[in-house]
N, C-alpha and C positions, 0 to 999 in steps of 0.2 A: 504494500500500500504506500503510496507517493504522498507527502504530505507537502499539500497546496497552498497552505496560511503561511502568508511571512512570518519570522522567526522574529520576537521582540528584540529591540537592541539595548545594549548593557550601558549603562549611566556610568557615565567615562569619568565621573567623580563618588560617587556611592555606591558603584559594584551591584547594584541590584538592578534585575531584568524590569526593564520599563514597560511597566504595565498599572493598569488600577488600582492592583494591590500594592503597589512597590513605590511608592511617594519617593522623591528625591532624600535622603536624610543629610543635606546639606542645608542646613538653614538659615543662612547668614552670607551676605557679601562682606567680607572681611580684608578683601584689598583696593580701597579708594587710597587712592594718595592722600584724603585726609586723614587718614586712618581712623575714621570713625566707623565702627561696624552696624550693619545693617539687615535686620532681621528683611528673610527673603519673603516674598508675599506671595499666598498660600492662592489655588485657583479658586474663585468663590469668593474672594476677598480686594479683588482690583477693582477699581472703576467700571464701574456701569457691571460690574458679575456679580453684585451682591447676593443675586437669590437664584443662583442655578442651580439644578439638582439633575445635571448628568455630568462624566467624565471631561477634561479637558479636549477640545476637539484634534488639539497636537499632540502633546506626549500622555495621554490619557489620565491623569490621575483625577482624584474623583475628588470631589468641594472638600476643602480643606487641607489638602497635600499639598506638599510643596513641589514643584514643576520642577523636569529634568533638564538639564544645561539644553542652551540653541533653543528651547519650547519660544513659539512663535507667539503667544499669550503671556506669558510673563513679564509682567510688568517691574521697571526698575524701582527698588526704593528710595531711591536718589532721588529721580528726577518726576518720576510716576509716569512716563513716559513708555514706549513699549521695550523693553530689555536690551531686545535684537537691535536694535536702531536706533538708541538713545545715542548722546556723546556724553554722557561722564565716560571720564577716563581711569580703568581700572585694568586688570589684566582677567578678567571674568568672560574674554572673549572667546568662543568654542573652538575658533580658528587659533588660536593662541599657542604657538609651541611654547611659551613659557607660561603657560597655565600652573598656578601655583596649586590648584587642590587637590587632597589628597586620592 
């Protein structure tokens, strides 16, 4: 039997298979050059998401998780901007070879 469903892909910072049940367990931006840390914002809790009650429509995790690096929903807590295409400058970027997390 050939099995036809993509295969989830693994959170290049928390090791867990990205899915519903596997919320990012990285919950803080902790490299702005002001070096103020910044709790990450959970899906369900950005702007205009206050009251959804299904998965994230990019990296799936379900109201209240924290979203997996790249998620194109992810809102910054800097700027409250979208993640992916904010300009604070930090090294949080997915393209990043010097991605500093663990």
């Amino acid at each position: 039997m050939t099995d036809t469903q993509p295969k989830p892909g693994v959170c290049t910072w928390c090791g867990q298979t990205m899915t519903a049940d596997h919320p990012c367990t990285v919950t803080v931006w902790d490299d702005y050059p002001d070096g103020i840390t910044r709790a990450r914002i959970p899906w369900g809790s950005e702007h205009g998401t206050e009251h959804v009650d299904y998965p994230c429509p990019d990296c799936g995790v379900r109201p209240g998780g924290v979203h997996h690096p790249a998620c194109d929903c992810e809102e910054c807590p800097r700027c409250h901007q979208q993640q992916l295409g904010c300009d604070c400058p930090s090294t949080h970027d997915e393209d990043d070879d010097e991605d500093t997390r663990p």
